[in-house]
BAKETI-351669 format. One record per residue (C-alpha): residue number from 1; x, y, z. Coordinates in pm, whole numbers, plus 50000, padded with zeros to 5 digits. Example, Ala and Ser with C-alpha at 12.3 -4.5 7.8 and 13.67 -1.06 7.14 Angstrom:
BEGIN
1, 51230, 49550, 50780
2, 51367, 49894, 50714
***
This chain:
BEGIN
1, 30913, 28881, 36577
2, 30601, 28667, 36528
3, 30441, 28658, 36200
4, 30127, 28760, 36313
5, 29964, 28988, 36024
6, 29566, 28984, 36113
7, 29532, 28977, 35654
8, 29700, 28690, 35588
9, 29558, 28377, 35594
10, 29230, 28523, 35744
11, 28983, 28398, 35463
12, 28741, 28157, 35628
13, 28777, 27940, 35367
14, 29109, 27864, 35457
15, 29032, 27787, 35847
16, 28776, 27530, 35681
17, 28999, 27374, 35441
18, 29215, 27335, 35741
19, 29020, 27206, 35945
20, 28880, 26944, 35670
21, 29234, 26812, 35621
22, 29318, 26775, 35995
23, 29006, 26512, 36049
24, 29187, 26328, 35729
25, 29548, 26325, 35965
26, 29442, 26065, 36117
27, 29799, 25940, 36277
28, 29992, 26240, 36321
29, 30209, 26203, 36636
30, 30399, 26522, 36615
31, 30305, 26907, 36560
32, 30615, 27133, 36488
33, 30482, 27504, 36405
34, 30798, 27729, 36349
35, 30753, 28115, 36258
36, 30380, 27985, 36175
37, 30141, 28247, 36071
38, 29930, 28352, 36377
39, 29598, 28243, 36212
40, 29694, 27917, 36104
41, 29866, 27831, 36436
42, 29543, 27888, 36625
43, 29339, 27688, 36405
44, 29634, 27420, 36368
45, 29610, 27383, 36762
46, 29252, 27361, 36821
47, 29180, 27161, 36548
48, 29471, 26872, 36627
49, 29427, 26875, 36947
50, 29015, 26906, 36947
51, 28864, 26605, 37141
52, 28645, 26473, 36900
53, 28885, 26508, 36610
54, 28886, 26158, 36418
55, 29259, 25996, 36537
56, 29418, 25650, 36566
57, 29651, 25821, 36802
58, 29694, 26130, 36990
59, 29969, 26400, 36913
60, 30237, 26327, 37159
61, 30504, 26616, 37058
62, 30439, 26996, 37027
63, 30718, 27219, 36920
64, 30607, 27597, 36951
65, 30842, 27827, 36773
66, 30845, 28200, 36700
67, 30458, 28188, 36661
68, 30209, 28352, 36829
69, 29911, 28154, 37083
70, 29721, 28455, 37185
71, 29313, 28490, 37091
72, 29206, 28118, 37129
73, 28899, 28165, 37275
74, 28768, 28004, 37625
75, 28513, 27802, 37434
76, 28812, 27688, 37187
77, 29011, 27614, 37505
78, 28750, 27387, 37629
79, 28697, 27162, 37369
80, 29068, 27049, 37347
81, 29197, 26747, 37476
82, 29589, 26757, 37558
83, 29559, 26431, 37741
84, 29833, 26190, 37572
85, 30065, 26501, 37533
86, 30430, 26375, 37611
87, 30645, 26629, 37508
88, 30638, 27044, 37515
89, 30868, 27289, 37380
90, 30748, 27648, 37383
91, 31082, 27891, 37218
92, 31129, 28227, 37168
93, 30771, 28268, 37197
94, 30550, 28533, 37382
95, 30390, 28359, 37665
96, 30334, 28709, 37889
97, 29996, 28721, 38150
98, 29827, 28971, 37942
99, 29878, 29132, 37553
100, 30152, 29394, 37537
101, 29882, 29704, 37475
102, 30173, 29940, 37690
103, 30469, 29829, 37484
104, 30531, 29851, 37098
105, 30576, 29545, 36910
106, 30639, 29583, 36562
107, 30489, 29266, 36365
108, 30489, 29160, 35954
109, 30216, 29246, 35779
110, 30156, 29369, 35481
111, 30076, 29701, 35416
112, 30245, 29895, 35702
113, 30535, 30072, 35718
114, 30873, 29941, 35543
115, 31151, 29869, 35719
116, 31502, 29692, 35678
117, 31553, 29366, 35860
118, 31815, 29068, 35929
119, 31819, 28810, 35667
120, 31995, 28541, 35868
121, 32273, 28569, 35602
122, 32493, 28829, 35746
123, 32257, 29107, 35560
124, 31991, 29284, 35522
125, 31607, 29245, 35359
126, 31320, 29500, 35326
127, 30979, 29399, 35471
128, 30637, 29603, 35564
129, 30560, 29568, 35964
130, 30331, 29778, 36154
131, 30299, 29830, 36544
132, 30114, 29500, 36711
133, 29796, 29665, 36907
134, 29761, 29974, 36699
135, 29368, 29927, 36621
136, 29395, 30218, 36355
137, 29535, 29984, 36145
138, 29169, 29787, 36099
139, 29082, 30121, 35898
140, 29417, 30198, 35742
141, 29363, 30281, 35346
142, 29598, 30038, 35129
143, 29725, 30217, 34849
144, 29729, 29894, 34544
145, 29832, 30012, 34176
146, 29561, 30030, 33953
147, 29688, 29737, 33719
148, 29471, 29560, 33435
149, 29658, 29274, 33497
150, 29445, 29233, 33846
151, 29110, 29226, 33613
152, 28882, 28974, 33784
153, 28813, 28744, 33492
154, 28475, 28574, 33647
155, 28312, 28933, 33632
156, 28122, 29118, 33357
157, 28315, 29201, 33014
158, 28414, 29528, 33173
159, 28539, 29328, 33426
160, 28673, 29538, 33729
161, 29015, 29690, 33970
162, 29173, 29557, 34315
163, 29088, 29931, 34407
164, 29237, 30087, 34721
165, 29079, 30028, 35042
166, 29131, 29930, 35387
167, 29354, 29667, 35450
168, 29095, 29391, 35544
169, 28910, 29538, 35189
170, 29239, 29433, 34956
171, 29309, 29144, 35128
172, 28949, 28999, 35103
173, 28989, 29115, 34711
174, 29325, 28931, 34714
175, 29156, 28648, 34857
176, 28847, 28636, 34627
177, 29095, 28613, 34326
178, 29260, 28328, 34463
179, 28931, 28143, 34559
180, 28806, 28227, 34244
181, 29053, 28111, 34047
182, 29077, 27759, 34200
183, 28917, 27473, 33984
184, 28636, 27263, 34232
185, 28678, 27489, 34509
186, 28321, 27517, 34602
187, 28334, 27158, 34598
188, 28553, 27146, 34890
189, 28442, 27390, 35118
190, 28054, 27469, 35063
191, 27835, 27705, 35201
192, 27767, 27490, 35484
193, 28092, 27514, 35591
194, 28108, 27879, 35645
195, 27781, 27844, 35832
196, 27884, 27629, 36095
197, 28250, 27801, 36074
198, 28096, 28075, 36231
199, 27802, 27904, 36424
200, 28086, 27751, 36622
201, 28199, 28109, 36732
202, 27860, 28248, 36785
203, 27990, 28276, 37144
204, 28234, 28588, 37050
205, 28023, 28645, 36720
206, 27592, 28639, 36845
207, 27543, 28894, 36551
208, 27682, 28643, 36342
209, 27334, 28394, 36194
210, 27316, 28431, 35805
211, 27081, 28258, 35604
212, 26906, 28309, 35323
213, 27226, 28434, 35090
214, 27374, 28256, 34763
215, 27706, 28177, 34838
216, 27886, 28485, 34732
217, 27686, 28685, 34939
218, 27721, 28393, 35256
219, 28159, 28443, 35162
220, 28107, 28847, 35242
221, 27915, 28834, 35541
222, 28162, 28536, 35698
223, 28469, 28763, 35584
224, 28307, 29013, 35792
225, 28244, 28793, 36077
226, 28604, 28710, 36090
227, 28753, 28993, 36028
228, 28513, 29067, 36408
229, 28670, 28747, 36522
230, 29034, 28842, 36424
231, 28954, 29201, 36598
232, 28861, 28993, 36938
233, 29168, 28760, 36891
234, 29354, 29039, 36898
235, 29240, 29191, 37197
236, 29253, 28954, 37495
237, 29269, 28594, 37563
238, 29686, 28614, 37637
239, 29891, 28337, 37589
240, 29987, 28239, 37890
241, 29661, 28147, 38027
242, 29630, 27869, 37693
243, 29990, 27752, 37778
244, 29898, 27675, 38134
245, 29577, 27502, 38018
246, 29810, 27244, 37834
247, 30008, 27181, 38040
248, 29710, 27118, 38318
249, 29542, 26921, 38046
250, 29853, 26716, 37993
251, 29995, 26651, 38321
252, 29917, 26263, 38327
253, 30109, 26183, 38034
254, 30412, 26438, 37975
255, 30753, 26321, 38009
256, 30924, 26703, 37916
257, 30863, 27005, 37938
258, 31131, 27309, 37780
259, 31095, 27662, 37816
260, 31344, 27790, 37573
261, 31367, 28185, 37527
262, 31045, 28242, 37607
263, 30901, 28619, 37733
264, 30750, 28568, 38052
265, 30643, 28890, 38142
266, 30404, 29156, 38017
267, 30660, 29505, 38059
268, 31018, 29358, 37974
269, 31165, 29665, 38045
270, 31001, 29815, 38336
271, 31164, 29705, 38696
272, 31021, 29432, 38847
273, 30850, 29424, 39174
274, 30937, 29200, 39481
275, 30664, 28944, 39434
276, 30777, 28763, 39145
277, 30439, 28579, 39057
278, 30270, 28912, 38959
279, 30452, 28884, 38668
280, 30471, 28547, 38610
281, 30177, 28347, 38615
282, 30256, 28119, 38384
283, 30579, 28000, 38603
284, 30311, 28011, 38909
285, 30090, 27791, 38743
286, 30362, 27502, 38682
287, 30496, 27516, 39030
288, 30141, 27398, 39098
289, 30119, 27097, 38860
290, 30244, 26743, 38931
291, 30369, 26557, 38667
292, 30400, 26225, 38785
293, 30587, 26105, 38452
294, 30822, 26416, 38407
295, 31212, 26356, 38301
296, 31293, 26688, 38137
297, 31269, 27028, 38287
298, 31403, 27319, 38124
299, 31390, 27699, 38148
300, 31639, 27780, 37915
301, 31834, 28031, 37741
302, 31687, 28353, 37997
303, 32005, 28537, 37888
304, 31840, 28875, 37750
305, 31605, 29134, 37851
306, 31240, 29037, 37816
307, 31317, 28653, 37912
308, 31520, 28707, 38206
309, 31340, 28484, 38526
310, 31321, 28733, 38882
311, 31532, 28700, 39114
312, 31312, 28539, 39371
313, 31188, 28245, 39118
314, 31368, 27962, 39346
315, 31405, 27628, 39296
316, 31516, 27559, 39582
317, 31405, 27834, 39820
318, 31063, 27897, 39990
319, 31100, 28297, 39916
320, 30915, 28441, 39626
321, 30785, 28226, 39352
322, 30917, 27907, 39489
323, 30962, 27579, 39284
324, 31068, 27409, 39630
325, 30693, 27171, 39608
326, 30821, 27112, 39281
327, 31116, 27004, 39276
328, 31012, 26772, 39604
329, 30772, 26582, 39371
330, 30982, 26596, 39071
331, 31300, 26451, 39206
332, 31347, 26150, 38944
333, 31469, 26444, 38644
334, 31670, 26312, 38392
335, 31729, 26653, 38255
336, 31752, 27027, 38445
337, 31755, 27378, 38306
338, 31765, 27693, 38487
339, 31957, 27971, 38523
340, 32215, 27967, 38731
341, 32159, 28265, 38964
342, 31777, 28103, 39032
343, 31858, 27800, 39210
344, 31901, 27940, 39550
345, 31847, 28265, 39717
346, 32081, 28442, 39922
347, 31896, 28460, 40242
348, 31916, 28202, 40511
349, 31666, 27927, 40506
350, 31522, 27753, 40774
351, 31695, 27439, 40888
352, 31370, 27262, 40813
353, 31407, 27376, 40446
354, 31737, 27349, 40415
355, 31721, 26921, 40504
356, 31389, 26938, 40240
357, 31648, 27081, 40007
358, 31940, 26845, 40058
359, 31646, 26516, 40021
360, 31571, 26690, 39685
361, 31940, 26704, 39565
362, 32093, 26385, 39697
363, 31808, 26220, 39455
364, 31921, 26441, 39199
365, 32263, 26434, 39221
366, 32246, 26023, 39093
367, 31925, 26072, 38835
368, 32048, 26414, 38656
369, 32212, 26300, 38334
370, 32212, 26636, 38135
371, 32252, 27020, 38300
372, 32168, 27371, 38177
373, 32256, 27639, 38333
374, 32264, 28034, 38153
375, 32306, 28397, 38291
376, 32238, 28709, 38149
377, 32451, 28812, 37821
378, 32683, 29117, 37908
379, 32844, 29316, 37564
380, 33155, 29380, 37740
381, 33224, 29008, 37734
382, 33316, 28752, 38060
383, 33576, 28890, 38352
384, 33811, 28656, 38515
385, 33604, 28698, 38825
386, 33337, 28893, 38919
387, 33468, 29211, 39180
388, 33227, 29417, 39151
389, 33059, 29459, 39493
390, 32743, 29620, 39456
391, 32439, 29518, 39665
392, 32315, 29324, 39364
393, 32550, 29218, 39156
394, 32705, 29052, 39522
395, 32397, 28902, 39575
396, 32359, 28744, 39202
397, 32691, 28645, 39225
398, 32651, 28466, 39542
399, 32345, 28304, 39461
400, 32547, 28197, 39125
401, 32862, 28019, 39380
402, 32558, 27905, 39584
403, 32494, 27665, 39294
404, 32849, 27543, 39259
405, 32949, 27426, 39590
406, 32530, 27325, 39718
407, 32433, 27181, 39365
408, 32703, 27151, 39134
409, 32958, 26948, 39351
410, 32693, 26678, 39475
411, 32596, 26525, 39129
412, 32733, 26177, 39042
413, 32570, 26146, 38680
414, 32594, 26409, 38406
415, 32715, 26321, 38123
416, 32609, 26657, 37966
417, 32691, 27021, 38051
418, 32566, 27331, 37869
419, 32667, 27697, 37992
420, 32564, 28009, 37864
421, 32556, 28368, 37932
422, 32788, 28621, 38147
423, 32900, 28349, 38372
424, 33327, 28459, 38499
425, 33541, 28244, 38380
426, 33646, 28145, 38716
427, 33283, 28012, 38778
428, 33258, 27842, 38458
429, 33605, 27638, 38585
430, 33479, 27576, 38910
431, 33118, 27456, 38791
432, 33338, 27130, 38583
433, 33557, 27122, 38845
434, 33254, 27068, 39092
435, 33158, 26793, 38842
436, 33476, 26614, 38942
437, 33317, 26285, 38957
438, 33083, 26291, 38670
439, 33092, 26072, 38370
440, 33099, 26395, 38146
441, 33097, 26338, 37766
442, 32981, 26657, 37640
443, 33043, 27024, 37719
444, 32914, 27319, 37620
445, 33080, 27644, 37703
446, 32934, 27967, 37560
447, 32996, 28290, 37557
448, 33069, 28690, 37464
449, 33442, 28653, 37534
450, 33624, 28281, 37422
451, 33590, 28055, 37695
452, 33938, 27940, 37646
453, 34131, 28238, 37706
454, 34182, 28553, 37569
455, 34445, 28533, 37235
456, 34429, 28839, 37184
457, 34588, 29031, 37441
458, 34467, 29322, 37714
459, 34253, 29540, 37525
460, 34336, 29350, 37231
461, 34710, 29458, 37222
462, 34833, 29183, 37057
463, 34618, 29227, 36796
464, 34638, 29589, 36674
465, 34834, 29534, 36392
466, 34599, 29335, 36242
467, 34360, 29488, 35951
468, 34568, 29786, 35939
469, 34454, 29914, 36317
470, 34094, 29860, 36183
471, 34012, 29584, 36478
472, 33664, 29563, 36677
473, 33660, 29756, 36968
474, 33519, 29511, 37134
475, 33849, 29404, 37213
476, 33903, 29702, 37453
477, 33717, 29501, 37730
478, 33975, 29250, 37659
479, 34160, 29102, 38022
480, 34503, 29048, 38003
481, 34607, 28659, 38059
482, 34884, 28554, 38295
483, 35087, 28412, 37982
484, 35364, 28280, 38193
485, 35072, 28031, 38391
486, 34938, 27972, 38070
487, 35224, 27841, 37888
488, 35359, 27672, 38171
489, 35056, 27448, 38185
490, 35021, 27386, 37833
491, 35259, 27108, 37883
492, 35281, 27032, 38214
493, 35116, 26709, 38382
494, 34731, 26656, 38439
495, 34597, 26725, 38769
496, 34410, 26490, 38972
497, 34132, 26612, 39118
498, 34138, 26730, 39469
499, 33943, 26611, 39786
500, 33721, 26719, 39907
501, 33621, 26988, 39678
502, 33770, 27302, 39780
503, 33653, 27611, 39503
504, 33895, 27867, 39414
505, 33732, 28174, 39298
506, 33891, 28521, 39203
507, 34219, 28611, 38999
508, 34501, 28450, 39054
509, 34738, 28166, 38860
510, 34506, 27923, 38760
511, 34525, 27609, 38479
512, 34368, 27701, 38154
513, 34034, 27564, 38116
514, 34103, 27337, 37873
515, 34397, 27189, 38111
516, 34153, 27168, 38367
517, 33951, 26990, 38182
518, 34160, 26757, 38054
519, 34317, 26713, 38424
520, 33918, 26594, 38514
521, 33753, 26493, 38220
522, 33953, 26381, 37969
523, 33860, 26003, 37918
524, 33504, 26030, 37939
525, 33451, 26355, 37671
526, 33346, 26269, 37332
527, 33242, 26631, 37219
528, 33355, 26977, 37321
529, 33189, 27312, 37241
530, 33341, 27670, 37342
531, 33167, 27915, 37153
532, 33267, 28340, 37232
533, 33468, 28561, 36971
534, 33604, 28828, 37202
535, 33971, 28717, 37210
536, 33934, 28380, 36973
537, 34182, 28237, 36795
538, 34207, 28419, 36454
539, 34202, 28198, 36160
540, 34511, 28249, 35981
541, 34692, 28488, 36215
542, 34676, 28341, 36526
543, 34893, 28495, 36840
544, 35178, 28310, 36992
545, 34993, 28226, 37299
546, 34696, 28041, 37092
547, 34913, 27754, 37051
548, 34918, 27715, 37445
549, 34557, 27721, 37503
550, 34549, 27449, 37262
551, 34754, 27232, 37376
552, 34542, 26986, 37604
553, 34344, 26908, 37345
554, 34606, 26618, 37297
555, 34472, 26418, 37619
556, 34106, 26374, 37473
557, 34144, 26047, 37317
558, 33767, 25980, 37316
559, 33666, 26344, 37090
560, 33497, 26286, 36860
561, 33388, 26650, 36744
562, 33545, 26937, 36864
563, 33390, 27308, 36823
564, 33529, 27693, 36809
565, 33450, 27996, 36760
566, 33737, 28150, 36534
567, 33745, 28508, 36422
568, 33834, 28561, 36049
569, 33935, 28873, 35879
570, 33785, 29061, 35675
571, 33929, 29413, 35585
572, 34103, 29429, 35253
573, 34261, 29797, 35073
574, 34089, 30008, 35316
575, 33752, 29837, 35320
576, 33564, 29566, 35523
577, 33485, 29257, 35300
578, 33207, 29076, 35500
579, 32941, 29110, 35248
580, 33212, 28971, 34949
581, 33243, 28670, 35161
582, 32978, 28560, 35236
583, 32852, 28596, 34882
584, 33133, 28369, 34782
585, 33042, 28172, 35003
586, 32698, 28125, 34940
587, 32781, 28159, 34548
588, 33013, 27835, 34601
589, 32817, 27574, 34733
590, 32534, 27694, 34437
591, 32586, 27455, 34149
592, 32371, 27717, 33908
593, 32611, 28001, 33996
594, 32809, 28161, 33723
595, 32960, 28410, 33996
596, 33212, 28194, 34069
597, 33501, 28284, 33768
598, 33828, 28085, 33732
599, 34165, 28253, 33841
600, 34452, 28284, 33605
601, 34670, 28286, 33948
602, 34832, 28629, 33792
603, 34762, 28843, 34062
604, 34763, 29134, 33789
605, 34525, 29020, 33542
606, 34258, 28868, 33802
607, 34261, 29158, 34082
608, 34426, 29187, 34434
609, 34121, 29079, 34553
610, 33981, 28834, 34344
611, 34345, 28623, 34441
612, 34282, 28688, 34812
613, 33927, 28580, 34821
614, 34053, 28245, 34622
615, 34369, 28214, 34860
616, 34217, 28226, 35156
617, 33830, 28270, 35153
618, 33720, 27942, 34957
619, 33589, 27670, 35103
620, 33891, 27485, 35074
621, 34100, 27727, 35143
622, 33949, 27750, 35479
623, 33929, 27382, 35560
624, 34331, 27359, 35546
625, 34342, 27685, 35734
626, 34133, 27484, 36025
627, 34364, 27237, 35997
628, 34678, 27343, 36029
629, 34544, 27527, 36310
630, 34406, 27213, 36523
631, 34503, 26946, 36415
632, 34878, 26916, 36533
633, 34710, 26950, 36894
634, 34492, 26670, 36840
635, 34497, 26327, 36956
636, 34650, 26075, 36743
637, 34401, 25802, 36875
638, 34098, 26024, 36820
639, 34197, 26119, 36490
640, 34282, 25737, 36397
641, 33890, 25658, 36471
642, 33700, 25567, 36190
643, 33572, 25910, 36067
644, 33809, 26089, 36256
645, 33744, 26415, 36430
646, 33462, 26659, 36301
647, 33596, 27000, 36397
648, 33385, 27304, 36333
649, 33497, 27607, 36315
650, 33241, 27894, 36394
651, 33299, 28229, 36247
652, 33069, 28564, 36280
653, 33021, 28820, 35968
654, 32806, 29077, 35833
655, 32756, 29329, 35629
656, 32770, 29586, 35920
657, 32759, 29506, 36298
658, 32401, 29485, 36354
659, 32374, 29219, 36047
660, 32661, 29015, 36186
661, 32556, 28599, 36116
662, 32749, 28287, 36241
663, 32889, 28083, 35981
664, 33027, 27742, 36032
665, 33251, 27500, 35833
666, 33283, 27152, 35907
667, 33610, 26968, 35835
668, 33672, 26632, 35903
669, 34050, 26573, 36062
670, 34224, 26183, 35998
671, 34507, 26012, 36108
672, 34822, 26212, 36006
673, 34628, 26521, 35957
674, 34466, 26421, 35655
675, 34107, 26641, 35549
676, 33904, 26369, 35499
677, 33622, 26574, 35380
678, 33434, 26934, 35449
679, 33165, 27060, 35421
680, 33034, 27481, 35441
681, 33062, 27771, 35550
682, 32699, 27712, 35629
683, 32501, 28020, 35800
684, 32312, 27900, 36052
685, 31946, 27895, 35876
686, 32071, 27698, 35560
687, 31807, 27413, 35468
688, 31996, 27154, 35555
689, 32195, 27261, 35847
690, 31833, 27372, 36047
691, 31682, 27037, 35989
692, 31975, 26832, 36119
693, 31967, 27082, 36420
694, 31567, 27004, 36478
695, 31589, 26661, 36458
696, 31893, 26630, 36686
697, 31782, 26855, 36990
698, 31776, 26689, 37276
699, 31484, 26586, 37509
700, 31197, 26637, 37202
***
């Protein structure tokens, strides 16, 4: 949800300010706007990236997040320069042909209607949003409490109210305070400023020419002005056409390019018609460009409704939108993203296209050093194998084995594997089994269900004890495993990898995946990832069979840091605990909190609770709980390492389903088991936790 209020931060003494203290940045390099306000991330663009802005160098990294591009105006457009631009990353972003006017799109701002949202901590906060293109809302009264403690001080002795008004009419009051009340203001923005402020717009304001006011009365009439210009910004000028002027205006110099979670299309939810490019223009227009410096490609993360990529959106295919020119020119990549179903169709190509095609991947297959692939997300969780044999979920899941055995099995050089999404287990297996005779160090497995295997039994059998009968049903999607295969594996030898590749798809006794990793992969990994709580090991309680899906982990003698998803429980004399937790939680790693009170260890005098949240929730308590859970499968030569092995465990709560948040906990495993330190739970927005995520994403 962008923050894209048109009140806030819509004085035009602010855009000036602004734009007075971007000609003083004189050696920025990199731009990072995350959840930015929609005003100030217009004016933040076109004024660092204006061509005769004062600079010692250009900005050579843009990171785009959760933000909002649309309104910047043609003549805005064509007075940037993006030429020196390196790297792009445009996520979870709107970058749609056209503004949403058919859809409702509920945005912050205040004034509108209130409404409970997620707070990132496994609850729930209270915030005003109204609907997006709703143009009533320009006129909408704003009811504001008659308080003397809003008495405009720089007025006559009588002095007067913030009275009600339209929404524009109490924020420009609102504003005026703050303006007012600001020592040397006038000093720093003058009158002159507003003038040519809006002189530069006169091409969506011509009305706009005062002169001849003091400056109070110059303020009003610019407030009015903008308040126009924020109408018009509203209106038209979509994002997508702004995004594709970048990247035109950038094409000499950029070295990556990532599309992460990013809405592509105007109507979401309406089918889509044949001809992929009516909907995506944006995708059209960077099949077109040729970046003769590009290393990093990336469409990433098109796992939900609204991002999804159509079916015909090829890269290698000359049906539909195709990417075929592309990828021809563009066959040096370092690193690829896309989803898995989109890299072939499942019609016949030409034997012309199909040698283009094999020229394009037999560069590939030795340049490629990291690979992203994703699928839609499903609820029910990840089959075994995918037997359903309708006309298009055959056809998806052929263009997804397409991939394995044309793509997949060819490459010589990844080192890094991410995959996401509703992907079968048995094609998740046979995509790192493809990738037989790659140097892989890091993989990335994630999920609904655990990749691993399913602990918890068919339909969660296993498991129905647990919580007095009170478990997810979630777990009713639950397959069954074959638990004689599975233990038999858990210590029998590796495998050697077979030649030539032969794919085994469908149910059926099969290693593990973690044996079959192991058998493949083993020496080379230095970090593995499996993230899915459907049928995860459960912290604590874990089922007989967890032990054997373990197991392998004992070959990796190069991990270095090793994560899970885990499932914790929560329900406690007849009621769920989540929101206890986590306030524990939160309340322990707070150095000021005084809701953290000392147990007596008499389970009578401090509460049945109190003792179980101590003896089993804390921190601590946790860490050793991680352990003794991982660390006997470990390797002794990994754990002997200097810092050992980080293990993170990954656990989801919240106050109700809808609120659920992923906590992790970090606990650092030694030789003979030892906890050399901890550190968490941390939910996933905490201060700290965010920033190291920022600064260590790859390709940015």
């Amino acid at each position: 949800m962008p923050f894209k209020s048109p009140t806030i931060s819509s004085d035009i003494r602010l855009a000036c300010l602004l734009k007075h203290a971007i000609r003083n940045l004189v050696n920025v390099q990199t731009l990072r706007i995350l959840y930015g306000h929609w005003l100030l991330t217009v004016e933040l663009i076109t004024g660092f990236f204006d061509r005769y802005r004062p600079r010692n160098i250009s900005i050579r990294r843009l990171w785009l997040e959760n933000c909002s591009i649309e309104g910047i105006f043609q003549h805005e457009q064509d007075q940037c320069d993006f030429d020196g631009l390196e790297v792009v990353r445009f996520r979870r972003m709107r970058l749609a042909p056209t503004p949403i006017h058919a859809t409702t799109r509920k945005v912050l701002m205040r004034g509108g209607i209130e409404q409970a949202m997620h707070d990132g901590k496994g609850g729930l906060y209270y915030t005003t949003l109204h609907d997006e293109y709703d143009i009533s809302m320009f006129n909408k009264p704003l009811e504001v409490p008659d308080r003397r403690d809003l008495l405009d001080p720089g007025l006559d002795e009588g002095g007067y109210y913030i009275r009600p008004g339209t929404i524009f009419d109490v924020s420009k009051a609102f504003d005026t305070r703050i303006y007012d009340s600001l020592p040397g203001i006038s000093e720093l923005v003058s009158s002159e400023d507003g003038y040519n402020y809006i002189a530069s717009h006169q091409e969506v304001l011509p009305e706009a020419h005062p002169s001849g006011m003091g400056a109070h009365l110059v303020w009003m009439d610019n407030a009015q002005n903008y308040r126009q210009m924020v109408r018009l910004r509203a209106a038209k000028n979509a994002p997508a056409k702004f995004a594709a002027s970048l990247l035109a205006g950038s094409m000499a110099t950029l070295t990556s390019l990532n599309l992460d979670w990013v809405f592509l299309v105007s109507h979401p939810y309406k089918k889509y018609a044949r001809q992929g490019h009516l909907f995506m223009p944006l995708l059209e227009n960077i099949s077109r460009l040729r970046f003769p410096n590009l290393r990093a490609f990336q469409l990433r993360n098109a796992v939900t409704r609204g991002v999804l990529v159509h079916d015909l959106v090829p890269l290698f295919g000359t049906l539909g939108l195709s990417f075929l020119a592309f990828m021809e020119a563009h066959r040096n990549l370092k690193c690829l993203g896309w989803p898995m179903a989109q890299f072939f169709t499942q019609y016949e190509e030409t034997l012309d296209t199909r040698n283009r095609i094999d020229q394009i991947i037999d560069s590939l297959s030795t340049s490629i050093i990291d690979l992203r692939i994703d699928a839609r997300y499903n609820d029910q969780g990840e089959p075994h194998s995918q037997v359903d044999e309708r006309i298009m979920s055959f056809a998806e899941r052929k263009r997804r084995r397409l991939f394995i055995t044309h793509f997949a099995s060819r490459m010589r050089s990844v080192a890094h594997v991410k995959i996401e999404g509703c992907i079968p287990r048995d094609e998740r297996r046979e995509t790192l089994r493809a990738l037989r005779h790659c140097p892989l160090q890091r993989i990335v497995s994630i999920g609904v269900s655990s990749p691993l295997g399913n602990t918890w039994g068919e339909n969660g059998n296993d498991i129905g004890h647990l919580e007095d009968g009170h478990f997810l049903t979630a777990s009713e999607f639950l397959e069954a495993e074959d638990i004689d295969t599975v233990v038999r594996y858990a210590s029998s030898p590796l495998q050697p990898p077979q030649e030539p590749y032969v794919p085994t798809f469908g149910p059926g006794p099969q290693p593990p995946m973690l044996h079959m990793i192991a058998s493949l992969h083993a020496a080379t990994v230095t970090e593995l990832k499996f993230c899915g709580y459907q049928g995860s090991p459960i912290l604590g309680s874990p089922t007989a069979i967890t032990d054997s899906f373990l197991y392998p982990l004992r070959h990796f003698h190069a991990l270095r840091q090793l994560v899970l998803s885990m499932w914790i429980l929560t329900f406690f004399e007849d009621d769920w605990r989540d929101r206890e937790i986590i306030d524990y939680w939160l309340n322990a790693r707070d150095s000021s909190s005084t809701a953290l009170v000392p147990l007596s260890g008499d389970e009578k005098e401090d509460g049945a609770w109190a003792a179980q949240l101590r003896s089993k929730y804390a921190p601590d308590m946790l860490a050793r709980q991680v352990r003794d859970m991982v660390a006997k499968h470990l390797s002794s030569a990994a754990k002997g390492r200097k810092g050992g092995v980080r293990v993170r465990a990954s656990f989801s709560l919240g106050s109700e389903p809808v609120t659920s948040n992923i906590f992790d906990i970090d606990v650092r495993i030694g030789i003979n088991d030892e906890i050399l330190r901890f550190k968490g739970p941390r939910e996933e927005l905490e201060p700290e936790r965010r920033k190291e995520k920022l600064e260590q994403r790859r390709w940015f």
